[in-house]
N, C-alpha and C positions, 0 to 999 in steps of 0.2 A: 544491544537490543536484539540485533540477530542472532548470537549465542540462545537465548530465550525462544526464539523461533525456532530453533535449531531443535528440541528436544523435546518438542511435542511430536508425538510418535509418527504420521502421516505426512503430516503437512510440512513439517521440519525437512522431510528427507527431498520437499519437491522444491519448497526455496531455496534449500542450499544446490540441489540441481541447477536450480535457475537462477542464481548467482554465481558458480563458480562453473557450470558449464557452456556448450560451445552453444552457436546461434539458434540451432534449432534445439536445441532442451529450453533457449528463452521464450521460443517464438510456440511451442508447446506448451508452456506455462501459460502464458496471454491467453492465445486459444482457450485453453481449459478453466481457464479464471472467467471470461469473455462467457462460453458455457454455461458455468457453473448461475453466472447471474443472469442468463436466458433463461435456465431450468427453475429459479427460482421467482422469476418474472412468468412464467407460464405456471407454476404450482402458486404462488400468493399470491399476483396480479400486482397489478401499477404501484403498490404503496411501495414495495420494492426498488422500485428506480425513483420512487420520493425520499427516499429513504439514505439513500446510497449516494441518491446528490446531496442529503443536510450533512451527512457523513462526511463528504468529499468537500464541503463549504468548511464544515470547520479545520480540519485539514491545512486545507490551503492558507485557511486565514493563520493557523497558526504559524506555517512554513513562510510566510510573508513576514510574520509578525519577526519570526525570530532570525531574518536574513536579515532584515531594514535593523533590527535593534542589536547586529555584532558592532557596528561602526561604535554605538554609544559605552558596550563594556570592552570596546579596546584603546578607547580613550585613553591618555594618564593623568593624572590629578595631579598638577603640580601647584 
């Protein structure tokens, strides 16, 4: 997945910064991400951070989904 990330022209070059670089190229990323959806929260108002939570709900529920359900495909069928 993040090869895929990797090579979209911009944005590629600031995740792979922010995953294989040191603390402050992370903590520069957050910031600017942190940023990014202030300035988008002040240019299209509140739907914005409605938006980013339904975003972030399914997300999560998927990342739940699929931690709770490794137990059930590492079962073995005997």
């Amino acid at each position: 997945m993040l090869k895929w990330i990797y090579r979209v022209p911009l944005v590629g070059f600031f995740v792979k910064s922010a995953v294989n670089g040191s603390y402050a190229e992370r903590l520069a990323f957050a910031v600017n991400i942190l940023a990014l959806i202030g300035i988008c929260v002040a240019v299209f108002g509140y739907p914005v951070v409605i938006v980013a939570a339904l975003v972030m709900t399914a997300v999560m529920f998927t990342i739940i989904v699929g931690v709770t359900s490794q137990a059930l495909w590492s079962r073995s069928v005997d």
